[in-house]
matplotlib code that plots the C-alpha trace (Angstrom):
import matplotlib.pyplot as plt

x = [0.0, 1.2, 0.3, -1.3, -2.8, -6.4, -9.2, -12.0, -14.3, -17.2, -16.6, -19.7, -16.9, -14.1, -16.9, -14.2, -11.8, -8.9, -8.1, -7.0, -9.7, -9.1, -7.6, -5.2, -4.0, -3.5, -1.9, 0.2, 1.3, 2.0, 4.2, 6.5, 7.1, 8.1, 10.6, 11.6, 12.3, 13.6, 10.5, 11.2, 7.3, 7.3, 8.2, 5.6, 3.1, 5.2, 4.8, 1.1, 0.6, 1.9, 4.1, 7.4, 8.0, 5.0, 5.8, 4.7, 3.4, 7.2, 8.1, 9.9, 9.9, 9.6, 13.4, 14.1, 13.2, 14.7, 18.3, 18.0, 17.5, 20.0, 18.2, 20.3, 18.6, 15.2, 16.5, 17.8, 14.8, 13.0, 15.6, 15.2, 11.4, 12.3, 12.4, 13.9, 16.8, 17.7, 14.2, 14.3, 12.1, 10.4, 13.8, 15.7, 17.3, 18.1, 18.2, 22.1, 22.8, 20.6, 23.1, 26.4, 24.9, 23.8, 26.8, 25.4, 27.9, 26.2, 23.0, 25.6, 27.4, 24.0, 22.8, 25.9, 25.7, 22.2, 23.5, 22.6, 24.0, 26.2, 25.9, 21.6, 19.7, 20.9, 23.7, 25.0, 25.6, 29.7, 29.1, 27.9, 31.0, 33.3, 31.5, 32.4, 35.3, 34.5, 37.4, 35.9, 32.4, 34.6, 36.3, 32.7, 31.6, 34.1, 35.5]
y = [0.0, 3.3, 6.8, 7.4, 4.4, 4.8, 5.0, 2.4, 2.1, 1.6, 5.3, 7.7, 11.0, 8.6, 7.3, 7.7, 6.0, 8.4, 9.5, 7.3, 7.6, 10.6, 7.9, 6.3, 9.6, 10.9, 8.0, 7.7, 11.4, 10.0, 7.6, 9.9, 12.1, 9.6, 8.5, 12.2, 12.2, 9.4, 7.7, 4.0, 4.2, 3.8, 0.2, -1.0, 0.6, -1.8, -4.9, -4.0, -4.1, -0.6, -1.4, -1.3, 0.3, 3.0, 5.8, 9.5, 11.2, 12.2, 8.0, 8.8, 5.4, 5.4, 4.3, 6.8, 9.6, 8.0, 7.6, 11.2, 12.1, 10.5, 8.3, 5.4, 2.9, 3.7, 3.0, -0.6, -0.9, -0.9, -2.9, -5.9, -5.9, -6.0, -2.8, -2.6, -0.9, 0.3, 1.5, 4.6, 7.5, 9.0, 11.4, 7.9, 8.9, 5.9, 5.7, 4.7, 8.3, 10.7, 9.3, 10.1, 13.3, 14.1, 12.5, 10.1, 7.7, 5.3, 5.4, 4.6, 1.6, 0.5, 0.4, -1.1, -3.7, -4.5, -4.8, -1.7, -1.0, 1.9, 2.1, 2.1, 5.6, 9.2, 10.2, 7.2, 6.7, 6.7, 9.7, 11.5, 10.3, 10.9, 14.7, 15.1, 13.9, 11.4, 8.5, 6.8, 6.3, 5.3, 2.4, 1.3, 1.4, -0.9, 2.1]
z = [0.0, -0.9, 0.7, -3.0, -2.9, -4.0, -1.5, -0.8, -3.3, -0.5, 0.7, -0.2, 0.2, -2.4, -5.4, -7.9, -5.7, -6.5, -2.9, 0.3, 2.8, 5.5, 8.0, 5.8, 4.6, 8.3, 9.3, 6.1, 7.2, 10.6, 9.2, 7.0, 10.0, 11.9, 9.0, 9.4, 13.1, 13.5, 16.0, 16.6, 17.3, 13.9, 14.0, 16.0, 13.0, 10.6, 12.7, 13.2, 9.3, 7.9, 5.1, 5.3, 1.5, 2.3, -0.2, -0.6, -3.5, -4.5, -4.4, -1.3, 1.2, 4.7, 4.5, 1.8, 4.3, 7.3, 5.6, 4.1, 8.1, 9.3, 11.6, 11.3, 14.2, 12.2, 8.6, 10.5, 11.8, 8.7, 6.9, 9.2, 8.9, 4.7, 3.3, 0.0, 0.4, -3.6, -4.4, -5.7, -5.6, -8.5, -9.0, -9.2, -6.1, -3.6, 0.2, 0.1, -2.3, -0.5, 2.9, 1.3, 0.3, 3.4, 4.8, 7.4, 7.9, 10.4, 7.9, 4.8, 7.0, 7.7, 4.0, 2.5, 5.4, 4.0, 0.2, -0.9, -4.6, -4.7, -8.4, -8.3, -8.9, -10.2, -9.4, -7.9, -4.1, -5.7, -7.7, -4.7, -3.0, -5.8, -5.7, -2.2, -2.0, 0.8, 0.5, 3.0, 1.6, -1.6, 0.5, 1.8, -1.6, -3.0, -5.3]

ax = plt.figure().add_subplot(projection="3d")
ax.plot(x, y, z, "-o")
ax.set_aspect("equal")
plt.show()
Protein backbone atom coordinates (compact mmCIF):
# COMPACT_ATOMS: atom_id res chain seq x y z
CA UNK A 1 0.00 0.00 0.00
CA UNK A 2 1.18 3.28 -0.95
CA UNK A 3 0.29 6.77 0.68
CA UNK A 4 -1.33 7.35 -2.97
CA UNK A 5 -2.80 4.43 -2.86
CA UNK A 6 -6.37 4.81 -3.96
CA UNK A 7 -9.17 5.03 -1.47
CA UNK A 8 -11.96 2.41 -0.83
CA UNK A 9 -14.26 2.11 -3.28
CA UNK A 10 -17.24 1.63 -0.46
CA UNK A 11 -16.59 5.27 0.73
CA UNK A 12 -19.69 7.72 -0.19
CA UNK A 13 -16.91 10.98 0.23
CA UNK A 14 -14.14 8.62 -2.45
CA UNK A 15 -16.92 7.31 -5.44
CA UNK A 16 -14.22 7.66 -7.86
CA UNK A 17 -11.83 6.00 -5.69
CA UNK A 18 -8.88 8.44 -6.53
CA UNK A 19 -8.11 9.47 -2.91
CA UNK A 20 -6.96 7.32 0.28
CA UNK A 21 -9.71 7.59 2.81
CA UNK A 22 -9.09 10.64 5.54
CA UNK A 23 -7.64 7.90 7.99
CA UNK A 24 -5.20 6.32 5.85
CA UNK A 25 -3.98 9.56 4.61
CA UNK A 26 -3.48 10.85 8.29
CA UNK A 27 -1.85 7.98 9.31
CA UNK A 28 0.21 7.68 6.12
CA UNK A 29 1.31 11.42 7.16
CA UNK A 30 1.99 9.99 10.57
CA UNK A 31 4.22 7.55 9.24
CA UNK A 32 6.51 9.88 7.05
CA UNK A 33 7.09 12.10 9.98
CA UNK A 34 8.13 9.61 11.89
CA UNK A 35 10.58 8.53 8.96
CA UNK A 36 11.64 12.15 9.43
CA UNK A 37 12.33 12.19 13.11
CA UNK A 38 13.58 9.43 13.50
CA UNK A 39 10.54 7.73 16.05
CA UNK A 40 11.16 4.01 16.63
CA UNK A 41 7.32 4.18 17.35
CA UNK A 42 7.31 3.84 13.87
CA UNK A 43 8.20 0.18 13.99
CA UNK A 44 5.56 -0.96 15.97
CA UNK A 45 3.11 0.64 12.96
CA UNK A 46 5.21 -1.84 10.56
CA UNK A 47 4.81 -4.93 12.74
CA UNK A 48 1.12 -4.03 13.18
CA UNK A 49 0.63 -4.05 9.31
CA UNK A 50 1.92 -0.61 7.89
CA UNK A 51 4.10 -1.43 5.12
CA UNK A 52 7.35 -1.28 5.30
CA UNK A 53 8.02 0.33 1.46
CA UNK A 54 5.00 2.98 2.32
CA UNK A 55 5.81 5.82 -0.19
CA UNK A 56 4.66 9.51 -0.56
CA UNK A 57 3.42 11.25 -3.48
CA UNK A 58 7.24 12.17 -4.48
CA UNK A 59 8.10 7.98 -4.42
CA UNK A 60 9.93 8.77 -1.29
CA UNK A 61 9.93 5.39 1.24
CA UNK A 62 9.55 5.36 4.72
CA UNK A 63 13.41 4.33 4.54
CA UNK A 64 14.08 6.79 1.84
CA UNK A 65 13.17 9.65 4.35
CA UNK A 66 14.74 7.99 7.31
CA UNK A 67 18.35 7.55 5.56
CA UNK A 68 18.00 11.17 4.07
CA UNK A 69 17.47 12.09 8.12
CA UNK A 70 20.02 10.45 9.27
CA UNK A 71 18.19 8.34 11.63
CA UNK A 72 20.34 5.38 11.28
CA UNK A 73 18.56 2.88 14.15
CA UNK A 74 15.24 3.74 12.19
CA UNK A 75 16.50 2.99 8.65
CA UNK A 76 17.84 -0.58 10.51
CA UNK A 77 14.81 -0.92 11.84
CA UNK A 78 13.03 -0.86 8.67
CA UNK A 79 15.58 -2.95 6.93
CA UNK A 80 15.16 -5.93 9.20
CA UNK A 81 11.42 -5.87 8.86
CA UNK A 82 12.30 -6.00 4.70
CA UNK A 83 12.40 -2.76 3.33
CA UNK A 84 13.92 -2.63 0.04
CA UNK A 85 16.76 -0.93 0.38
CA UNK A 86 17.73 0.26 -3.56
CA UNK A 87 14.18 1.48 -4.38
CA UNK A 88 14.32 4.59 -5.73
CA UNK A 89 12.06 7.47 -5.56
CA UNK A 90 10.40 8.96 -8.51
CA UNK A 91 13.78 11.45 -8.98
CA UNK A 92 15.71 7.94 -9.24
CA UNK A 93 17.29 8.86 -6.14
CA UNK A 94 18.09 5.95 -3.63
CA UNK A 95 18.19 5.74 0.20
CA UNK A 96 22.10 4.69 0.13
CA UNK A 97 22.78 8.34 -2.32
CA UNK A 98 20.64 10.67 -0.54
CA UNK A 99 23.06 9.32 2.91
CA UNK A 100 26.35 10.10 1.31
CA UNK A 101 24.92 13.28 0.25
CA UNK A 102 23.76 14.14 3.42
CA UNK A 103 26.83 12.46 4.81
CA UNK A 104 25.38 10.07 7.36
CA UNK A 105 27.92 7.70 7.89
CA UNK A 106 26.23 5.25 10.37
CA UNK A 107 23.01 5.41 7.87
CA UNK A 108 25.56 4.63 4.84
CA UNK A 109 27.41 1.57 7.03
CA UNK A 110 23.98 0.47 7.74
CA UNK A 111 22.81 0.43 4.05
CA UNK A 112 25.92 -1.14 2.45
CA UNK A 113 25.74 -3.71 5.37
CA UNK A 114 22.20 -4.54 3.95
CA UNK A 115 23.49 -4.83 0.22
CA UNK A 116 22.58 -1.75 -0.92
CA UNK A 117 23.99 -1.02 -4.60
CA UNK A 118 26.15 1.87 -4.74
CA UNK A 119 25.88 2.08 -8.43
CA UNK A 120 21.60 2.09 -8.32
CA UNK A 121 19.74 5.57 -8.94
CA UNK A 122 20.92 9.21 -10.16
CA UNK A 123 23.68 10.16 -9.44
CA UNK A 124 24.96 7.21 -7.92
CA UNK A 125 25.56 6.68 -4.15
CA UNK A 126 29.73 6.66 -5.73
CA UNK A 127 29.07 9.71 -7.66
CA UNK A 128 27.91 11.54 -4.71
CA UNK A 129 31.03 10.35 -2.96
CA UNK A 130 33.34 10.93 -5.83
CA UNK A 131 31.53 14.74 -5.74
CA UNK A 132 32.35 15.14 -2.19
CA UNK A 133 35.25 13.88 -1.96
CA UNK A 134 34.54 11.42 0.81
CA UNK A 135 37.45 8.52 0.48
CA UNK A 136 35.95 6.81 2.99
CA UNK A 137 32.40 6.30 1.58
CA UNK A 138 34.61 5.35 -1.58
CA UNK A 139 36.32 2.43 0.53
CA UNK A 140 32.68 1.26 1.82
CA UNK A 141 31.63 1.37 -1.58
CA UNK A 142 34.13 -0.94 -3.00
CA UNK A 143 35.50 2.13 -5.31
Amino acid sequence: MEAHAHGDPADPKNPDNTEPSADVAELAGRMFAMARSGDLAMLEYIDAGVPVNLTNQAGDTVLMLAAYHGNSALVKGLLERGAEVDRANDKNQTPLAGAVFKSHDDVVRALIDAGADPDAGTPTARDAAHMFGREDYLGLLGK
